[in-house]
DRENDO-1510 file (C-alpha; in Angstrom, 1 decimal, always signed):
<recs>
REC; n; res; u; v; w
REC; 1; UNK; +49.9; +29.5; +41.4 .
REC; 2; UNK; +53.2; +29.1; +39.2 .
REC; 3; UNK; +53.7; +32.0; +36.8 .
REC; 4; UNK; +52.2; +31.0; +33.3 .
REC; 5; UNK; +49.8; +28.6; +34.5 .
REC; 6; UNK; +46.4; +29.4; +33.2 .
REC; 7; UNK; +44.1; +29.7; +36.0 .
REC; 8; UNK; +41.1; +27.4; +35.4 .
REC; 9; UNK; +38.1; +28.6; +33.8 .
REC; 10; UNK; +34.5; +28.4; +35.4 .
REC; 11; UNK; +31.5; +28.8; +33.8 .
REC; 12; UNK; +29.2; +32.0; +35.3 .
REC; 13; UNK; +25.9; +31.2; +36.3 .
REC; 14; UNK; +23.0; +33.3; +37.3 .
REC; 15; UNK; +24.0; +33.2; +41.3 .
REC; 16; UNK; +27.9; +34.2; +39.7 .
REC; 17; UNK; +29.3; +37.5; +41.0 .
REC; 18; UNK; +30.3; +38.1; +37.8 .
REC; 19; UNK; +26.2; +39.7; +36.6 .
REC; 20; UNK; +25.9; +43.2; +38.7 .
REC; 21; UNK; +22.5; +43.3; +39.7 .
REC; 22; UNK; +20.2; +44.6; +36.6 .
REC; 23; UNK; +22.2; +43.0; +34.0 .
REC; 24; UNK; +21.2; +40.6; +31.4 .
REC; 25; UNK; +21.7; +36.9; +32.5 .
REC; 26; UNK; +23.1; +34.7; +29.9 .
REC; 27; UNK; +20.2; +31.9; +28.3 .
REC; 28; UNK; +20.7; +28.9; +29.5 .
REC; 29; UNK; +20.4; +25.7; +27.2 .
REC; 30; UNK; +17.4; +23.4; +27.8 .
REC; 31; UNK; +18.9; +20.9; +29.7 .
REC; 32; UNK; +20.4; +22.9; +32.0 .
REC; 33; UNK; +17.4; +24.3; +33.5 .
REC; 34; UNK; +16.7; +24.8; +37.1 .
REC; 35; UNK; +13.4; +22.5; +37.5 .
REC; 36; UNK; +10.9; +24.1; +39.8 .
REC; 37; UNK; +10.4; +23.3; +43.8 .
REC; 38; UNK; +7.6; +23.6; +46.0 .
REC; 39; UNK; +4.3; +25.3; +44.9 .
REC; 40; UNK; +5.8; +25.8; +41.8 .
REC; 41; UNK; +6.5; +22.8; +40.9 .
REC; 42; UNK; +2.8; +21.2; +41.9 .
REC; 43; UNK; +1.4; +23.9; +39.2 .
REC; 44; UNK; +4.3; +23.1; +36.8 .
REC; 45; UNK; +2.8; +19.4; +37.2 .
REC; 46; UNK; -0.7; +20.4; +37.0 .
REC; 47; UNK; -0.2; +22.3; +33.8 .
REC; 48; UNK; +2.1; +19.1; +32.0 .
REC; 49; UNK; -0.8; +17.1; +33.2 .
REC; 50; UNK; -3.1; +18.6; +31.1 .
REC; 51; UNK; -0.9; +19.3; +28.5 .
REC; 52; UNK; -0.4; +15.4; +28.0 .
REC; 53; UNK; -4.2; +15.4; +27.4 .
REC; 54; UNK; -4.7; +18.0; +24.8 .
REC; 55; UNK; -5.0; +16.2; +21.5 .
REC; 56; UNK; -2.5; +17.0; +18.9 .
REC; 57; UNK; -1.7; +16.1; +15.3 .
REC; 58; UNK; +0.7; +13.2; +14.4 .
REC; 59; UNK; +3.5; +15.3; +13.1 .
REC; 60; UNK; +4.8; +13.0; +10.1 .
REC; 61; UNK; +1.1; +12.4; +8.9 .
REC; 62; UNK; +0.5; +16.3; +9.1 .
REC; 63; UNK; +4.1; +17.2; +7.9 .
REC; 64; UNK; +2.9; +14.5; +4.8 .
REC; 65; UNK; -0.8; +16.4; +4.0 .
REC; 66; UNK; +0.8; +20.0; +4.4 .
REC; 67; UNK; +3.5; +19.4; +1.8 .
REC; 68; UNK; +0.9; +18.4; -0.8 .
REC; 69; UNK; -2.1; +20.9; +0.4 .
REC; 70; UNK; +0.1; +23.3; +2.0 .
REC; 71; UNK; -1.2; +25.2; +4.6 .
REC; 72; UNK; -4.9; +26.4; +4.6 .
REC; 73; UNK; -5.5; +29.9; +5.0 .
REC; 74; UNK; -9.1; +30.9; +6.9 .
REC; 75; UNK; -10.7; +32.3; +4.0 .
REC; 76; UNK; -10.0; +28.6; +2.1 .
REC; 77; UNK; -12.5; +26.5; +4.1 .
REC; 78; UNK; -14.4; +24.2; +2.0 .
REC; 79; UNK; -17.7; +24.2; +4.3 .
REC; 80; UNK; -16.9; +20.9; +5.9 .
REC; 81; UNK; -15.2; +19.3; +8.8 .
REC; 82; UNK; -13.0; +16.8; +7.8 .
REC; 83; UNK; -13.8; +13.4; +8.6 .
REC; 84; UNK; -11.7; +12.1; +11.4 .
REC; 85; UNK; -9.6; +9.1; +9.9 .
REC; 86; UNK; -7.3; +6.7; +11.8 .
REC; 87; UNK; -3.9; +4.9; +10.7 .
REC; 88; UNK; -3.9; +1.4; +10.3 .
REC; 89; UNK; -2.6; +0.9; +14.1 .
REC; 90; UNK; -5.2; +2.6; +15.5 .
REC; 91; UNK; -8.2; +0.4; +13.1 .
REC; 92; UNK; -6.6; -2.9; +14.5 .
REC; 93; UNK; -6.8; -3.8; +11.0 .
REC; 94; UNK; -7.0; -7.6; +11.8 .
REC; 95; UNK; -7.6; -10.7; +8.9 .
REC; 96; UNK; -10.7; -11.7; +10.7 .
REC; 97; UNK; -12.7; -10.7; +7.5 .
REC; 98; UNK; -10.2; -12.3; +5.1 .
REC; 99; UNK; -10.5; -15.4; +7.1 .
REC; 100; UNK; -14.5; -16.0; +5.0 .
REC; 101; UNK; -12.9; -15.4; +2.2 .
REC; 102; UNK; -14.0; -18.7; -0.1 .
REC; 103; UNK; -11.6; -16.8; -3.1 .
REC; 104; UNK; -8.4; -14.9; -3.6 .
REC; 105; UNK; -7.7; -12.5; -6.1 .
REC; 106; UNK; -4.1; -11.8; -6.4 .
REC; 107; UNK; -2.5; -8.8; -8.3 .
REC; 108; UNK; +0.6; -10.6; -9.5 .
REC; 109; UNK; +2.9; -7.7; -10.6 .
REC; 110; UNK; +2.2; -6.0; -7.3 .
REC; 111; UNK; +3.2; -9.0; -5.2 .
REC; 112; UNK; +6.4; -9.4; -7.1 .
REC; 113; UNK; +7.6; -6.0; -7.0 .
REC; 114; UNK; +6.8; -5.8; -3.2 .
REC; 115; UNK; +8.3; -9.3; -2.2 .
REC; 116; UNK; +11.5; -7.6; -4.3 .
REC; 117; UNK; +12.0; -4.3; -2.3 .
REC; 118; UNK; +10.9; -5.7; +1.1 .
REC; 119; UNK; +13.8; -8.6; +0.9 .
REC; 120; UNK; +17.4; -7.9; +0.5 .
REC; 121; UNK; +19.1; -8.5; -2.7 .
REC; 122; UNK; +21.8; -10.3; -1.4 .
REC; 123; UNK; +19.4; -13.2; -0.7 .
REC; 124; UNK; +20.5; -15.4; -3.5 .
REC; 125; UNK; +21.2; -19.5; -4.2 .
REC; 126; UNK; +25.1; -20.7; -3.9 .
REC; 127; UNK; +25.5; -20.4; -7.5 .
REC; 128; UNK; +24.9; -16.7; -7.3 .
REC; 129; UNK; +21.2; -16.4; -8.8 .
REC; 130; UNK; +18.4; -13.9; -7.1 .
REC; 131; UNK; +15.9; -15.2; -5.1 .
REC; 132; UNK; +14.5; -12.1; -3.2 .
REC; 133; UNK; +11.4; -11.9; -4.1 .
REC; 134; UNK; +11.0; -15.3; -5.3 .
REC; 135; UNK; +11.1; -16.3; -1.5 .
REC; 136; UNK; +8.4; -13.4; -0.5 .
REC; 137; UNK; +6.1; -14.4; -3.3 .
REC; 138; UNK; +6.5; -17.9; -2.6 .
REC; 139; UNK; +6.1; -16.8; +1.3 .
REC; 140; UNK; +2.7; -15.2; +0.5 .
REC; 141; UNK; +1.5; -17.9; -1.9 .
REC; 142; UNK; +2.2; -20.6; +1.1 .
REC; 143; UNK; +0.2; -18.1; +4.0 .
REC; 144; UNK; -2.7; -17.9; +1.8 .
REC; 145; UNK; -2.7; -22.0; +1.5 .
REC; 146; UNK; -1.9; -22.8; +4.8 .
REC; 147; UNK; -3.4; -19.9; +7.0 .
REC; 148; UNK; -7.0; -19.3; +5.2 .
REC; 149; UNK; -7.8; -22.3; +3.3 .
REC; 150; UNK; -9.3; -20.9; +0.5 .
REC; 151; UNK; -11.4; -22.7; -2.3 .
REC; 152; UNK; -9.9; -20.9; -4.9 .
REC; 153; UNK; -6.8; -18.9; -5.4 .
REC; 154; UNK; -6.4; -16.7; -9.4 .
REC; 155; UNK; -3.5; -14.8; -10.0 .
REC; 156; UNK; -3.5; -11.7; -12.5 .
REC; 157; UNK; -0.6; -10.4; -14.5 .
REC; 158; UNK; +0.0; -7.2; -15.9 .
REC; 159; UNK; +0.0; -6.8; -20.2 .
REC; 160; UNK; +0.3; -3.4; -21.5 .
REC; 161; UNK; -2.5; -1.5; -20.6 .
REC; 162; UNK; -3.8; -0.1; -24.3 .
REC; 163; UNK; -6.8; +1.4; -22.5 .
REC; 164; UNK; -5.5; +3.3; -20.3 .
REC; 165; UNK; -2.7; +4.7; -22.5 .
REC; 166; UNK; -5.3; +5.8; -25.0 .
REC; 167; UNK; -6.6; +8.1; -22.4 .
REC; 168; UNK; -3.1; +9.6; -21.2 .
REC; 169; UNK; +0.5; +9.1; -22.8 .
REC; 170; UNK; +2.0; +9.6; -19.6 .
REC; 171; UNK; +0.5; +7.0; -17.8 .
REC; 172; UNK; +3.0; +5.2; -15.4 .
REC; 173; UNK; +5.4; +7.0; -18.0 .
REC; 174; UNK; +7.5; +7.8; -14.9 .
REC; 175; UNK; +7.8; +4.5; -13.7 .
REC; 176; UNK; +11.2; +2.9; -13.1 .
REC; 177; UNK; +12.3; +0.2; -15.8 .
REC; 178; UNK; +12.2; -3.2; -13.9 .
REC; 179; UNK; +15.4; -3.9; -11.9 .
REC; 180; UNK; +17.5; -6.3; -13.6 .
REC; 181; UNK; +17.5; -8.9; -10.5 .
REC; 182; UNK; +14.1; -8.6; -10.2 .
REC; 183; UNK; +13.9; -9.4; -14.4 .
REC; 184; UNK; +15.8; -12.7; -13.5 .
REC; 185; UNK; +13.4; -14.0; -11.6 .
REC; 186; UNK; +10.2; -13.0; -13.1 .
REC; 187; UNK; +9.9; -16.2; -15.6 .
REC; 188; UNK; +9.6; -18.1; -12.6 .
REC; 189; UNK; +6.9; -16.5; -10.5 .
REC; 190; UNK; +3.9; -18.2; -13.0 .
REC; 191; UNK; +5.1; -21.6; -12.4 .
REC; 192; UNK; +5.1; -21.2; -8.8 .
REC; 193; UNK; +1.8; -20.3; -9.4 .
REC; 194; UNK; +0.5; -23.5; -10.8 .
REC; 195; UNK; +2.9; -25.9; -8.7 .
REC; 196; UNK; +0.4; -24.3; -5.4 .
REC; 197; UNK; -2.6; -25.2; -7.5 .
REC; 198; UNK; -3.5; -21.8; -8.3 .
REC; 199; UNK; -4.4; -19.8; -11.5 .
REC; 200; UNK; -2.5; -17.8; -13.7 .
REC; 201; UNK; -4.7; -15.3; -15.4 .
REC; 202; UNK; -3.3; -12.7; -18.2 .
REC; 203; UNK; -5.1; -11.1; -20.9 .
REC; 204; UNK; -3.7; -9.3; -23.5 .
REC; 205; UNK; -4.4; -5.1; -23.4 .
REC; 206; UNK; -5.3; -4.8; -19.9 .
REC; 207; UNK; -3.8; -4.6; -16.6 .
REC; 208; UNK; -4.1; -7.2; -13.7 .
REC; 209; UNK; -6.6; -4.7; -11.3 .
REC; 210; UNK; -9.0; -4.4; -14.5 .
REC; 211; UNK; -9.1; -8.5; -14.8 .
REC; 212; UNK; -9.0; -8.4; -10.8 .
REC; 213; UNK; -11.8; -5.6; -10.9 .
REC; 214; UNK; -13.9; -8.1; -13.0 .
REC; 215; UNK; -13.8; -11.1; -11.4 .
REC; 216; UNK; -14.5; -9.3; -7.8 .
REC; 217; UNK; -17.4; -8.1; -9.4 .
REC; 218; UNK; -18.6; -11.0; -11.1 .
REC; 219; UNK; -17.9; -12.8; -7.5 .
REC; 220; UNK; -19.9; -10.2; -5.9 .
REC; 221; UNK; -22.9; -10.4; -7.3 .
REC; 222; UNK; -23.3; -14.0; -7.3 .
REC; 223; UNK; -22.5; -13.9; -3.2 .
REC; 224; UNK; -18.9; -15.2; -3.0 .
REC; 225; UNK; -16.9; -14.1; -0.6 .
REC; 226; UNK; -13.7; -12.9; -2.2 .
REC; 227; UNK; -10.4; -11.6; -1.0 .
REC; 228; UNK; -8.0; -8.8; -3.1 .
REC; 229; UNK; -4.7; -8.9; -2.7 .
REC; 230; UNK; -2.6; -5.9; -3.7 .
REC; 231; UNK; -1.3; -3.0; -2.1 .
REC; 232; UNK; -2.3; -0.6; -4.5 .
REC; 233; UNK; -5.0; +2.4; -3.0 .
REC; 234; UNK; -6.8; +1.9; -6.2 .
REC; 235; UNK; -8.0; -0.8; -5.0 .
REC; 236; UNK; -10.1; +0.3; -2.6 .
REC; 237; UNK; -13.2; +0.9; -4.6 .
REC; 238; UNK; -13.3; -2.8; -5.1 .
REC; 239; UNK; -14.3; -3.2; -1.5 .
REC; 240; UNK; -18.2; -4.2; -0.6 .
REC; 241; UNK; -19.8; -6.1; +1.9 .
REC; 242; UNK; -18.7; -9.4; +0.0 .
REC; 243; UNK; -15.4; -8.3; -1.0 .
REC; 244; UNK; -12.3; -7.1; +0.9 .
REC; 245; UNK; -8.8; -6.1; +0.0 .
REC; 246; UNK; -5.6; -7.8; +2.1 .
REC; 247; UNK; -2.6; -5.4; +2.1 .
REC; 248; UNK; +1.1; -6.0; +3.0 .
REC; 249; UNK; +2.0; -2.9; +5.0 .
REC; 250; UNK; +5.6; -3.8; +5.6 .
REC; 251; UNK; +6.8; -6.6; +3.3 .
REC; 252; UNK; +5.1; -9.9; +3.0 .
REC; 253; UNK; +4.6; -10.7; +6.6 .
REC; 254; UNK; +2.2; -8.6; +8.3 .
REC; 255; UNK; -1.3; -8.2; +6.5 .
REC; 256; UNK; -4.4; -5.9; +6.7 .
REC; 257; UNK; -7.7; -6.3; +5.8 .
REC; 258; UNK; -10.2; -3.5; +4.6 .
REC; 259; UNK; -14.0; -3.6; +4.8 .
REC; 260; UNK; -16.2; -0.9; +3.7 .
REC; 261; UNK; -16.3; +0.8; +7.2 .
REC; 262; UNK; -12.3; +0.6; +7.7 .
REC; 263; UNK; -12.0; +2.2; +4.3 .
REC; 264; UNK; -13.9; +5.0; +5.4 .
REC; 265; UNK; -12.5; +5.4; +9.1 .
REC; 266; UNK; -9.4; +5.4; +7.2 .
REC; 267; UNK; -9.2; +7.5; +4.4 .
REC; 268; UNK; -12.7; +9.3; +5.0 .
REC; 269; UNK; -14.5; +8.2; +1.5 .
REC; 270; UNK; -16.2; +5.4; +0.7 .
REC; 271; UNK; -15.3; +2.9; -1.6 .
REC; 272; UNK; -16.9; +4.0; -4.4 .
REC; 273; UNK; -15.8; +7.5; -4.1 .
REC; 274; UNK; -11.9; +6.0; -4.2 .
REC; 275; UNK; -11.9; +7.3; -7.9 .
REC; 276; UNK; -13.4; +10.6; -7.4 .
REC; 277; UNK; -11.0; +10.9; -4.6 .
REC; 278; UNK; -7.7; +9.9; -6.6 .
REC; 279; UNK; -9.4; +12.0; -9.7 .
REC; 280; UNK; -8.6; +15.4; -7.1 .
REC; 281; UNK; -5.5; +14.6; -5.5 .
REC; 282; UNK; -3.5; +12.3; -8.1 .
REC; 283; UNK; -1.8; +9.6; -7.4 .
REC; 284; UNK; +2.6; +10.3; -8.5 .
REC; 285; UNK; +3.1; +6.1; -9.0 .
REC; 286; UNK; +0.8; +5.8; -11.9 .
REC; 287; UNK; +1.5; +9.6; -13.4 .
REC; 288; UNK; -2.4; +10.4; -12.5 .
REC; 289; UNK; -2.1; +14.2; -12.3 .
REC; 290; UNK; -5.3; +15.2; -10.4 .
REC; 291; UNK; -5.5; +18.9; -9.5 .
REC; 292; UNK; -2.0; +20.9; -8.5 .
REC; 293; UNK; -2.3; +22.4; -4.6 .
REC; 294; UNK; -4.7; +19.7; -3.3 .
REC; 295; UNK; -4.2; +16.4; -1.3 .
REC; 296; UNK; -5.3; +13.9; +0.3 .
REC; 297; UNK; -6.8; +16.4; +2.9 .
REC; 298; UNK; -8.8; +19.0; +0.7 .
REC; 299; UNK; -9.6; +15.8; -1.4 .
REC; 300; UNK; -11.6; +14.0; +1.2 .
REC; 301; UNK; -12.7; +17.6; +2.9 .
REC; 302; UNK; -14.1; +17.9; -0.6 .
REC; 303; UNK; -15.7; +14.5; -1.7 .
REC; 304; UNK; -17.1; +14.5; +2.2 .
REC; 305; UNK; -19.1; +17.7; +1.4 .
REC; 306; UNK; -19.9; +17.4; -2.2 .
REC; 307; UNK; -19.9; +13.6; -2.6 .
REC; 308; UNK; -17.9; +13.8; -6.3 .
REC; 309; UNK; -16.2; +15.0; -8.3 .
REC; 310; UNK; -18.3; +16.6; -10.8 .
REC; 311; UNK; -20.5; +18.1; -7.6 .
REC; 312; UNK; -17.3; +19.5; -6.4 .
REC; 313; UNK; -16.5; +20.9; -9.7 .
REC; 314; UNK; -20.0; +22.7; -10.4 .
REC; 315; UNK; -19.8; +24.2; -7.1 .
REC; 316; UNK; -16.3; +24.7; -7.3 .
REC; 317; UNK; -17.6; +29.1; -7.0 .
REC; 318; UNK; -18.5; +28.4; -3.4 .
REC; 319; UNK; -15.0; +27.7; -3.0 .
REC; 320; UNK; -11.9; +30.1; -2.5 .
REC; 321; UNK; -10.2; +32.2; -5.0 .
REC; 322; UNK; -7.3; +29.9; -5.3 .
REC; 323; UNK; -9.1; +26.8; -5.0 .
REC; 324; UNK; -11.2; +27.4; -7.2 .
REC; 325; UNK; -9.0; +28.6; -10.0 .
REC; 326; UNK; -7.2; +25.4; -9.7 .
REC; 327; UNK; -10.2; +23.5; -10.1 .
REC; 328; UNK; -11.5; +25.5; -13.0 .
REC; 329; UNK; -8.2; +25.2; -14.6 .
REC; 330; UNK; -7.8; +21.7; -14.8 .
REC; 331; UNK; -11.3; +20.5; -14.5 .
REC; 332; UNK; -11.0; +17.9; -17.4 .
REC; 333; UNK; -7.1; +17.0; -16.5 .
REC; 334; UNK; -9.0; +15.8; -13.1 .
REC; 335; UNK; -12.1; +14.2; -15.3 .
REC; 336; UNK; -9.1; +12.3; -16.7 .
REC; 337; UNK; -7.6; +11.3; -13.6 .
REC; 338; UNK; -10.6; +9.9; -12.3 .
REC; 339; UNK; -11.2; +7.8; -15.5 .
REC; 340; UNK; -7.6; +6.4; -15.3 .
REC; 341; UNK; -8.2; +5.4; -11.6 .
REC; 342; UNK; -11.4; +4.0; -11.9 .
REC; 343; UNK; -11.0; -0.1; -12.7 .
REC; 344; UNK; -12.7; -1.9; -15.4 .
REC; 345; UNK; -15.2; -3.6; -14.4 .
REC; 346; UNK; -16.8; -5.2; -17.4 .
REC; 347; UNK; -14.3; -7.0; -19.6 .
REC; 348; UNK; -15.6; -9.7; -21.4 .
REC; 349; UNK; -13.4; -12.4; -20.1 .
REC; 350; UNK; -14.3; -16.2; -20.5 .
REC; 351; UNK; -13.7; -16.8; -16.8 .
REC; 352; UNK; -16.0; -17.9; -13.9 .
REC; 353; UNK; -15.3; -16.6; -10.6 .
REC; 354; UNK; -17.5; -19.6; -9.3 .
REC; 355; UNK; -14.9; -22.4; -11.2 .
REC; 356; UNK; -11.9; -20.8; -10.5 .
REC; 357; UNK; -11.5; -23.9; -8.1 .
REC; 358; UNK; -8.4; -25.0; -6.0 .
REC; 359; UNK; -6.1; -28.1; -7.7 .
REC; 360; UNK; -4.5; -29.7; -4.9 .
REC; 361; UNK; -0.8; -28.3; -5.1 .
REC; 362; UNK; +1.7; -30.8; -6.7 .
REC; 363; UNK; +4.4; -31.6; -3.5 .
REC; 364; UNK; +6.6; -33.4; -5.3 .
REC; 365; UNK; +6.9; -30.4; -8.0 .
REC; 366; UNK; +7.0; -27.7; -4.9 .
REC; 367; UNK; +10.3; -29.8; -3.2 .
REC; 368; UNK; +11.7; -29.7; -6.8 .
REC; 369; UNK; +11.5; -26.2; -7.0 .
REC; 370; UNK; +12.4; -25.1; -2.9 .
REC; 371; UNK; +15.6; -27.1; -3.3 .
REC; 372; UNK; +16.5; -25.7; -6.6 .
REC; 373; UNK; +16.2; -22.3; -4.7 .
REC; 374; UNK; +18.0; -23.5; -1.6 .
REC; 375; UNK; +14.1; -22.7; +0.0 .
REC; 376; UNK; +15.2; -24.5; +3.0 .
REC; 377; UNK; +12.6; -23.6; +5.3 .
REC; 378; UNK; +10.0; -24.0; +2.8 .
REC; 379; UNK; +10.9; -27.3; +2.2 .
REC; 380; UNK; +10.5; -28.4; +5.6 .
REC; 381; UNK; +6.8; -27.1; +5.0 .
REC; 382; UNK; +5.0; -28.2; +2.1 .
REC; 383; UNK; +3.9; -31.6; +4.4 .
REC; 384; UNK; +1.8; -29.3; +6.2 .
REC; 385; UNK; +0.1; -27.9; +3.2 .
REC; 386; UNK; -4.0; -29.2; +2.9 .
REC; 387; UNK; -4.6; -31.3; -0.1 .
REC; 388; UNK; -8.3; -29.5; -1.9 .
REC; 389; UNK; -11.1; -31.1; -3.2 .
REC; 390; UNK; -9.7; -31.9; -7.2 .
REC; 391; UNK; -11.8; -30.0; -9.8 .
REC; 392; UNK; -11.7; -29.5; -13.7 .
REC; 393; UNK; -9.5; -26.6; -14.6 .
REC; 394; UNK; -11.1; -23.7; -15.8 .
REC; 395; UNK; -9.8; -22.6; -19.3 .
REC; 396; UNK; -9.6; -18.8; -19.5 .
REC; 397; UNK; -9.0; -16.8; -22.9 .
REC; 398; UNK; -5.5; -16.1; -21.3 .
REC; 399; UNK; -2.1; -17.7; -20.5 .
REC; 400; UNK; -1.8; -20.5; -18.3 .
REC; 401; UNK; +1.8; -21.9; -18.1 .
REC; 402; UNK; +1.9; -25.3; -17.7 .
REC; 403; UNK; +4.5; -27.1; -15.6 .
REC; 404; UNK; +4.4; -30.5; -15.5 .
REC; 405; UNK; +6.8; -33.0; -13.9 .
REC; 406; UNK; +10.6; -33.0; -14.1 .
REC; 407; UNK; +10.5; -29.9; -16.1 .
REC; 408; UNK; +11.7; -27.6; -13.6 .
REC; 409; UNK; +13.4; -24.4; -15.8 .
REC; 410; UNK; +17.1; -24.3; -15.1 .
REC; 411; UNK; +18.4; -21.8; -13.1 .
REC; 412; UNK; +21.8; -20.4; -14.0 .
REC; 413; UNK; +24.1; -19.2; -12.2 .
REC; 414; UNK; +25.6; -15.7; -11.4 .
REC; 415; UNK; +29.2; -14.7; -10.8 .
REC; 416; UNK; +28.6; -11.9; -8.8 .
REC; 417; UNK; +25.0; -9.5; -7.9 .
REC; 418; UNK; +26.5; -6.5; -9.2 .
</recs>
């Protein structure tokens, strides 16, 4: 070796002269573990074996509960197994019941805002001007046509909800103003509407999922098989044997359907505990407060073994120190809650489920539109749309924007989507 050269470093191992026997070996990192041989190595098997078979949580879903419930200490058992729920994967959560559905109840407002965030905002015309979630609401409006071949098709809008904010001044206070690309396109979503031969329902002081609430009632009881579109959880309670609720999990593509019993495999309540539910565990999109420390866990631990909220709350000394100080507390700020989740479902509105009848969608009014949004595959579609059976148009105490021929709204132009 030349003078000055560095002679060349090796790592020491275990088998290295360089440990005298007794002395502390070095840990060595995972990956560079000696894997067993021979009999220990059939034993090492065994044991992974049935490892693989020991059930375990899902660690995002638990990760999820324990930042809300936080963990549960022995002495803070509420009595009661919880109810084993399963995520939407594991339900198969198919559109076979959406598929009877004669009508469809959309919640406007919701579609729009998710057709916005699931599409990228650089989807726009030539000229520059946003068409994001114009193309997922139009996409949804043209599945519901073409794939389930409904008899009739309403869709609610959003006013400002008076009742609601007489109860609580910070309801949805925390809510994001609407994005400004999203406002661009919004006067063009009720139009749409009618050029598919659907409804437009909006009536002034109430929210779209009390009018929505209503109608699925009204449907309900006179046996008509009715479909809810929206992804909001409130929604839920709405469920029953003739009504389900169709939910975009990831965009506008993919759908599932709820019936009573995959309510209840899923969340572990049944429909008409939803509010109860929501009334104990909050809900941070609408500003519904609940009771602080519990989730969606102790929620349906609690509604499972007491069956609502005011049972929980008069037994609420059968529960833990903490827990129940939390529910003594705020016993009326969760009264509340449940009252601002629960949906109207008695508005006097002058509309029949029963004549809320499909018009056959104007084509010639559809291509005007899809080319004026550069729709292209869209366009090559609307020949494969069903004409319906005509019927007179049901006239609602609302607003029904008419749209007759050749006057297609301009659509201006942008310079840039900044």
């Amino acid at each position: 070796m030349r003078s000055g050269s560095r002679r060349p470093f090796h790592r020491p191992t275990l088998h290295s002269p360089t440990y005298r026997r007794g002395a502390r070996a070095p840990r060595l990192r995972r990956g560079n573990r000696r894997l067993p041989r021979g009999r220990a190595a059939a034993r090492f098997g065994a044991r992974a074996a049935r490892r693989a078979t020991w059930p375990r949580p899902a660690g995002a879903l638990r990760k999820m509960a324990e930042s809300r419930d936080g963990p549960s200490p022995s002495d803070d058992s509420v009595g009661v197994a919880m109810p084993k729920t399963l995520t939407g994967a594991e339900l198969q959560l198919d559109d076979g019941p959406a598929r009877d559905a004669e009508l469809f109840l959309v919640d406007g407002n919701n579609l729009a805002y998710r057709a916005f965030f699931a599409l990228p905002e650089e989807l726009a015309t030539t000229e520059g001007f946003p068409t994001n979630a114009l193309l997922g609401f139009t996409n949804m409006l043209f599945k519901l046509l073409s794939d389930y071949r409904p008899k009739g098709v309403a869709v609610a809008w959003d006013t400002r909800a008076v009742h609601r904010h007489e109860l609580s001044e910070d309801y949805k206070s925390e809510r994001r103003p609407m994005p400004d690309l999203l406002g661009e396109q919004f006067p063009y979503f009720r139009p749409i509407v009618e050029a598919f031969g659907y409804r437009n329902l909006e009536f002034e002081g109430w929210e779209a999922d009390d009018v929505i609430a209503t109608l699925a009632t009204r449907a309900d009881e006179l046996g008509i098989k009715t479909c809810v579109v929206s992804t909001d959880r409130d929604a839920f309670q709405l469920v029953s044997e003739n009504v389900c609720l169709m939910m975009t999990p990831r965009g506008v593509a993919d759908v599932h359907v709820y019936t009573p019993e995959r309510v209840e495999a899923r969340y572990g309540v049944r429909p008409d505990q939803v509010p109860d539910f929501i009334g104990l565990k909050g809900d941070t999109s609408d500003n519904i407060p609940g009771v602080p420390g519990i989730g969606d866990k102790t929620a349906g631990q609690l509604i499972a073994q007491y069956g609502s909220l005011e049972e929980v709350l008069e037994h609420a000394e059968e529960l833990s120190p903490a827990r129940r100080k939390n529910l003594t507390e705020h016993a009326e700020q969760a009264r509340q809650s449940k009252e601002l989740a629960t949906m109207r479902r008695d508005l006097e509105l002058d509309c029949d489920p029963a004549a809320l009848v499909l018009e056959p969608p104007d084509r010639s009014q559809l291509r005007e539109m899809f080319r004026k949004f550069e729709f292209r595959g869209l366009l090559s579609r609307v020949d494969q749309l069903d004409e319906a059976v005509p019927a007179m148009p049901i006239r609602a105490e609302g607003t029904e924007v008419a749209w007759h021929e050749g006057e297609l709204p301009e659509v201006r132009g942008r310079s840039s989507l900044a």
